[in-house]
Gaussian input, Z-matrix of N, CA and C with variables (Angstrom, degrees):
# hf/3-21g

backbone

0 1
 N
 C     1     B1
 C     2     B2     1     A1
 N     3     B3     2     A2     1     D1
 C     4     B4     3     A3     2     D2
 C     5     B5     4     A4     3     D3
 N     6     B6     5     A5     4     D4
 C     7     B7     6     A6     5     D5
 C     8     B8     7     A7     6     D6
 N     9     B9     8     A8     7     D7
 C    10    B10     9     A9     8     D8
 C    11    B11    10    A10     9     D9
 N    12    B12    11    A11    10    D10
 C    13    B13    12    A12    11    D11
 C    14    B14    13    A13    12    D12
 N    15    B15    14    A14    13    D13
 C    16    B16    15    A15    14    D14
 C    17    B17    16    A16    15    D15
 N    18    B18    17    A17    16    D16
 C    19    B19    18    A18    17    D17
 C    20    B20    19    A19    18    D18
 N    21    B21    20    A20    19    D19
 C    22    B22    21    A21    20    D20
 C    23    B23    22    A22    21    D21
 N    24    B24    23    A23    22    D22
 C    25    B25    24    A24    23    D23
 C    26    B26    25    A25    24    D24
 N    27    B27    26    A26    25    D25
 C    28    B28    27    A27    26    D26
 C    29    B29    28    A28    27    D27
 N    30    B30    29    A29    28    D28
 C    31    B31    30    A30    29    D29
 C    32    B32    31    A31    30    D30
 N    33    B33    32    A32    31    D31
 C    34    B34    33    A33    32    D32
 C    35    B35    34    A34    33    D33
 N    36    B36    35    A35    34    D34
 C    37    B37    36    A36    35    D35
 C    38    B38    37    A37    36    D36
 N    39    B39    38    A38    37    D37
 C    40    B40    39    A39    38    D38
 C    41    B41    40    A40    39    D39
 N    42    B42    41    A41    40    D40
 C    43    B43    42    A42    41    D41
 C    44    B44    43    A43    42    D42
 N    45    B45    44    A44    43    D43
 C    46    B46    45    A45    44    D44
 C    47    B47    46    A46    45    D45
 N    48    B48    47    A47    46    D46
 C    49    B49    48    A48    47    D47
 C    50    B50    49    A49    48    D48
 N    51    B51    50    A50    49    D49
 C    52    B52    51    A51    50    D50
 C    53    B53    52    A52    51    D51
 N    54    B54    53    A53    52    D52
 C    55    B55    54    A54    53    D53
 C    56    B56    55    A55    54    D54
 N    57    B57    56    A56    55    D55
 C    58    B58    57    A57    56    D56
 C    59    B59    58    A58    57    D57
 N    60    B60    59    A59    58    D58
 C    61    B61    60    A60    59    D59
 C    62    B62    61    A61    60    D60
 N    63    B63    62    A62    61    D61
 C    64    B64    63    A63    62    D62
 C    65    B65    64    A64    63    D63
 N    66    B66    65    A65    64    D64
 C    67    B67    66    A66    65    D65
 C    68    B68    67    A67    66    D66
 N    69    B69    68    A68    67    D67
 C    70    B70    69    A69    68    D68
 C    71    B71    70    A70    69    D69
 N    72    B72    71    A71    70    D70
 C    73    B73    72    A72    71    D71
 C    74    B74    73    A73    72    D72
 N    75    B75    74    A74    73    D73
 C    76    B76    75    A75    74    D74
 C    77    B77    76    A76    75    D75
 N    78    B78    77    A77    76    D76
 C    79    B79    78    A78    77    D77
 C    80    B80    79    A79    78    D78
 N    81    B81    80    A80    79    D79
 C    82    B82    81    A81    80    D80
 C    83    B83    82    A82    81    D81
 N    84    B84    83    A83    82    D82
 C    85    B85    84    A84    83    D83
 C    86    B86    85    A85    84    D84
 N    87    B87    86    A86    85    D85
 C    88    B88    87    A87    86    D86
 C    89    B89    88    A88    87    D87
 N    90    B90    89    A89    88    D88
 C    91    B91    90    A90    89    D89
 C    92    B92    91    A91    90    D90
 N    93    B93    92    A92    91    D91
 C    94    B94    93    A93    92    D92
 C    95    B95    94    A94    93    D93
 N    96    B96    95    A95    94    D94
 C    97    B97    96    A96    95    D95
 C    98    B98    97    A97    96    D96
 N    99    B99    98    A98    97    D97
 C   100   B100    99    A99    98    D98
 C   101   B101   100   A100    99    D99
 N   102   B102   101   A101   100   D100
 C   103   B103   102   A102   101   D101
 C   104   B104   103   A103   102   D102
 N   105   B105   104   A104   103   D103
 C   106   B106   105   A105   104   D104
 C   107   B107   106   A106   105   D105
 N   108   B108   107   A107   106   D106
 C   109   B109   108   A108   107   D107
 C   110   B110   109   A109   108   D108
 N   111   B111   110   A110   109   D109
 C   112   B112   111   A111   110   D110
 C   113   B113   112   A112   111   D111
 N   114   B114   113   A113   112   D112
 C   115   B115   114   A114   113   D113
 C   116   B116   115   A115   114   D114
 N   117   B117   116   A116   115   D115
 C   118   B118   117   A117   116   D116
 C   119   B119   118   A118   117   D117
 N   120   B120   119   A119   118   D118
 C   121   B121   120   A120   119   D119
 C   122   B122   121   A121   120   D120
 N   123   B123   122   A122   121   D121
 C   124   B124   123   A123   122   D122
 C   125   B125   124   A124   123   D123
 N   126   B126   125   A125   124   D124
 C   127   B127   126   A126   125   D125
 C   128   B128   127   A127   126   D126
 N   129   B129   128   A128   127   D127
 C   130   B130   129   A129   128   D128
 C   131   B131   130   A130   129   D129
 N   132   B132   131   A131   130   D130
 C   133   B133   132   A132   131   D131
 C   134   B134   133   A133   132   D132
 N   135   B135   134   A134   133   D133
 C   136   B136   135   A135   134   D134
 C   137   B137   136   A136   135   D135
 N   138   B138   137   A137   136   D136
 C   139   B139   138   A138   137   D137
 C   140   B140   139   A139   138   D138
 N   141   B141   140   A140   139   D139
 C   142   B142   141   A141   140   D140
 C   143   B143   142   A142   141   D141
 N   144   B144   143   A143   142   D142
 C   145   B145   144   A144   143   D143
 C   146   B146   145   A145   144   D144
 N   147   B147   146   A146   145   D145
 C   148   B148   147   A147   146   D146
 C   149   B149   148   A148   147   D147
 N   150   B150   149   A149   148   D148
 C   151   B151   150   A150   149   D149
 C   152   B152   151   A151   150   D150
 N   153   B153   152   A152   151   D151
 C   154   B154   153   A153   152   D152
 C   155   B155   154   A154   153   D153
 N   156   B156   155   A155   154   D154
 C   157   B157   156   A156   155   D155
 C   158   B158   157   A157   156   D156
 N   159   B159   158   A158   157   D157
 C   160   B160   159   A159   158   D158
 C   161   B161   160   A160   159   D159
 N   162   B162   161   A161   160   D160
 C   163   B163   162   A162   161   D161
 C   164   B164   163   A163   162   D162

   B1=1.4478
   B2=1.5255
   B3=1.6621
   B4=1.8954
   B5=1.4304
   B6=1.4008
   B7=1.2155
   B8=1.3949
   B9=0.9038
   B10=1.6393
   B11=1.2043
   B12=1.5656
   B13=1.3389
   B14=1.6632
   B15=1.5660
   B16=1.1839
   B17=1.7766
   B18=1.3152
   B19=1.5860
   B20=1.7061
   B21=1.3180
   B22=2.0017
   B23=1.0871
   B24=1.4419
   B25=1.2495
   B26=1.8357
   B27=1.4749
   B28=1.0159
   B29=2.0565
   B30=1.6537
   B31=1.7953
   B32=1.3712
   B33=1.3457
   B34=1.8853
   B35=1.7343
   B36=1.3129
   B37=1.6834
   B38=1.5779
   B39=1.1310
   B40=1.4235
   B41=0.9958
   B42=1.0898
   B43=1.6160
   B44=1.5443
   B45=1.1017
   B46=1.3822
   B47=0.9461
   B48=1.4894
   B49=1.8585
   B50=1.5765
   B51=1.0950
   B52=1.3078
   B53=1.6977
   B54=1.8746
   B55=1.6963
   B56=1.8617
   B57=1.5471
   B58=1.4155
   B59=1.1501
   B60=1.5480
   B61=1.4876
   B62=1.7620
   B63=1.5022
   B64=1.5689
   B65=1.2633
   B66=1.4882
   B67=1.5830
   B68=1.5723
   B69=1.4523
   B70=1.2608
   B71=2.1338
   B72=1.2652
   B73=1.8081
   B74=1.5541
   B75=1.8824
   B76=1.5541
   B77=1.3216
   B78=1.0208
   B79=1.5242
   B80=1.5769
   B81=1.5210
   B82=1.7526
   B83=1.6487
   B84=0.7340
   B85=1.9778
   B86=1.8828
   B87=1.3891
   B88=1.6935
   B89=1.4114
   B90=1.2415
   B91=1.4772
   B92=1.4525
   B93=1.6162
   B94=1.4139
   B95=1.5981
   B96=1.5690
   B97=1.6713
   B98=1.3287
   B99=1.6525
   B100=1.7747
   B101=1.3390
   B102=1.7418
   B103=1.1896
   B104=2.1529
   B105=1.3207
   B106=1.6730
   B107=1.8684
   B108=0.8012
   B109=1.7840
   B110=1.8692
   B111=1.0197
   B112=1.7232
   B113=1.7832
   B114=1.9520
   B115=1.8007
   B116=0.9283
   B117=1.8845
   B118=1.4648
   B119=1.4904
   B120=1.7981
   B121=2.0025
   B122=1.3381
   B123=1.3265
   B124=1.5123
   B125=1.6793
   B126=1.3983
   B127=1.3743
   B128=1.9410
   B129=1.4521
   B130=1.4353
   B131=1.5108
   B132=1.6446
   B133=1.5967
   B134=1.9269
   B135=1.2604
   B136=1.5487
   B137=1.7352
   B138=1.6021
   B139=1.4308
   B140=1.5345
   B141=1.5506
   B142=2.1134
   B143=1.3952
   B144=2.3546
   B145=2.1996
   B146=1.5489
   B147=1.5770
   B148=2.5180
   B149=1.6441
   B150=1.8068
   B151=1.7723
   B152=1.5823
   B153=0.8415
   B154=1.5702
   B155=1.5387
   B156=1.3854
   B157=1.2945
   B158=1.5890
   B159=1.6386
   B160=1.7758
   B161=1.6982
   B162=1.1992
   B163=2.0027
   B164=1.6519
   A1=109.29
   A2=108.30
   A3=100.83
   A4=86.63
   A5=104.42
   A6=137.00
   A7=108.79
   A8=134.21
   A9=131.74
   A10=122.65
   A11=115.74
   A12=100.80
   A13=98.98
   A14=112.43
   A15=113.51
   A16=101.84
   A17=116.55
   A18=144.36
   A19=97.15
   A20=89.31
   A21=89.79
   A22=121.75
   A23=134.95
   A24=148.76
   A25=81.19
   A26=143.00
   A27=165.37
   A28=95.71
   A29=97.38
   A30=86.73
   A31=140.68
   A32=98.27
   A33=87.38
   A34=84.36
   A35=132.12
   A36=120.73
   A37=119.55
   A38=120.03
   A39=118.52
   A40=126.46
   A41=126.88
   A42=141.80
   A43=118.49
   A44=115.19
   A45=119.56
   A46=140.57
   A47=109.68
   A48=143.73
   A49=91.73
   A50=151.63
   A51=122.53
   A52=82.22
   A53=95.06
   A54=91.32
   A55=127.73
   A56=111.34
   A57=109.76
   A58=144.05
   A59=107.82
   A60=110.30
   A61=117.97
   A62=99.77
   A63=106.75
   A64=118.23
   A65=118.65
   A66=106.25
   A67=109.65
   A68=116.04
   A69=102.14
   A70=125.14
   A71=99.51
   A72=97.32
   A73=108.22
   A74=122.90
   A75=86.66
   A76=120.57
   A77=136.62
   A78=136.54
   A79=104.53
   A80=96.18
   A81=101.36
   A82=97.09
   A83=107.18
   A84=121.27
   A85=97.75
   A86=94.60
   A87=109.96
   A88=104.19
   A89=153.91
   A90=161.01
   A91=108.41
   A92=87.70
   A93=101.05
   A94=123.24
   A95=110.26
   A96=116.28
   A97=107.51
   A98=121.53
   A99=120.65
   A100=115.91
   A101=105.87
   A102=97.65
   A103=105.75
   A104=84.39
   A105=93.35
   A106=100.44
   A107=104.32
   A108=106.92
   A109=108.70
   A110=114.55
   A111=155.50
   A112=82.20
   A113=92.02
   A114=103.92
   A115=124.66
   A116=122.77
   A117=110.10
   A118=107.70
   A119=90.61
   A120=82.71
   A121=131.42
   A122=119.71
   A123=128.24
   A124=109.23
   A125=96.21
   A126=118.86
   A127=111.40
   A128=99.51
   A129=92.34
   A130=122.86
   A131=109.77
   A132=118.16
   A133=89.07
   A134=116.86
   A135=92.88
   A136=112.72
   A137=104.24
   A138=95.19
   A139=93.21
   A140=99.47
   A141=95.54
   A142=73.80
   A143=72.05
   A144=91.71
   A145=92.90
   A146=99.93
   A147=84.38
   A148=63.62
   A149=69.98
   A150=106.98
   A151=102.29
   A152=134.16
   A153=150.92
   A154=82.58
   A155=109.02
   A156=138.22
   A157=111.98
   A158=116.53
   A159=110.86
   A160=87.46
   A161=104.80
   A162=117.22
   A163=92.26
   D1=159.24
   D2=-175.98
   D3=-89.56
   D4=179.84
   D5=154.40
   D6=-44.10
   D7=-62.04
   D8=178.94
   D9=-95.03
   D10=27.15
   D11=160.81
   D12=-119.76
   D13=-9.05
   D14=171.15
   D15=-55.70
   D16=-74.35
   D17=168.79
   D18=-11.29
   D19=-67.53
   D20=174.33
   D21=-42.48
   D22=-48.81
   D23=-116.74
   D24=-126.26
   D25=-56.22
   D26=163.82
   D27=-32.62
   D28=-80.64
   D29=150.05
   D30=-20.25
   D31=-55.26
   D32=-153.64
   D33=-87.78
   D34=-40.06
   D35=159.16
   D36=-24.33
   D37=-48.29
   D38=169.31
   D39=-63.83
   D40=-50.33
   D41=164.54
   D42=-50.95
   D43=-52.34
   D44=145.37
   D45=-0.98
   D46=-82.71
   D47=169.01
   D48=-79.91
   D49=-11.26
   D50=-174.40
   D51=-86.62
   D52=-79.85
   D53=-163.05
   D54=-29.19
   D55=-25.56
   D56=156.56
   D57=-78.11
   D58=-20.14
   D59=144.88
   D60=-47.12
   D61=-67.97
   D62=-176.01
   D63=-48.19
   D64=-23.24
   D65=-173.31
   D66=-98.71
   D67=-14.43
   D68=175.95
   D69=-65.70
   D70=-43.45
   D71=170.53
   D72=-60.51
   D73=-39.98
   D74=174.19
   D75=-81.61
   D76=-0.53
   D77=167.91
   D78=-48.39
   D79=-58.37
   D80=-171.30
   D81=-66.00
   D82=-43.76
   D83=179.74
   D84=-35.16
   D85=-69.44
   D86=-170.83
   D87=-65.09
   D88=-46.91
   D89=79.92
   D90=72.45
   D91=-84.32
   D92=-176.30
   D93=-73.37
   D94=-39.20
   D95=170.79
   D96=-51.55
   D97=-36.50
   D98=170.89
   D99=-48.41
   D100=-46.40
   D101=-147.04
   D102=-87.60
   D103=-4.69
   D104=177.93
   D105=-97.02
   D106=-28.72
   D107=172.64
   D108=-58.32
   D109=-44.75
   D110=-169.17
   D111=-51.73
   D112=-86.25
   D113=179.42
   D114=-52.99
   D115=-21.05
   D116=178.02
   D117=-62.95
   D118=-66.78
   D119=-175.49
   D120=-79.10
   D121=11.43
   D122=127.82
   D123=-27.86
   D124=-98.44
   D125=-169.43
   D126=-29.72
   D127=-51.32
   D128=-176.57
   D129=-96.06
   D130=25.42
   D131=148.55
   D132=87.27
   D133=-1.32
   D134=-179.61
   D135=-83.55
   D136=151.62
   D137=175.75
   D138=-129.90
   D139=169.54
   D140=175.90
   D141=-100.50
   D142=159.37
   D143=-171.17
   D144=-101.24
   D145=35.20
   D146=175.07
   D147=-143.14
   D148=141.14
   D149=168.05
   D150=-121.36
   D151=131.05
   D152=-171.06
   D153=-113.78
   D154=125.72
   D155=164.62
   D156=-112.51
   D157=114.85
   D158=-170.49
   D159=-103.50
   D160=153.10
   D161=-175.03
   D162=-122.66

């Protein structure tokens, strides 16, 4: 391999592991705003009037 395709390849490894670092807290981030979105309209008795049935 050259020198710069090692370098490349060395790159896109970083990038990699970063963007999966970064996406794991908003997952929990997005997660958690559901799961309090969830209890609000829990809590205040509303339901939606369409039920989507998947076959």
């Amino acid at each position: 391999m050259t020198r710069i395709s090692l370098v490349s390849f060395a790159l896109i490894l970083i990038v990699s592991h970063a963007s999966q670092a970064l996406a794991d807290p908003l997952v929990d981030k997005l997660t958690s705003m559901n799961a309090q979105w969830d209890a609000a309209i829990n809590s205040a008795g509303l339901r939606c009037p369409i039920t989507i049935v998947y076959r």
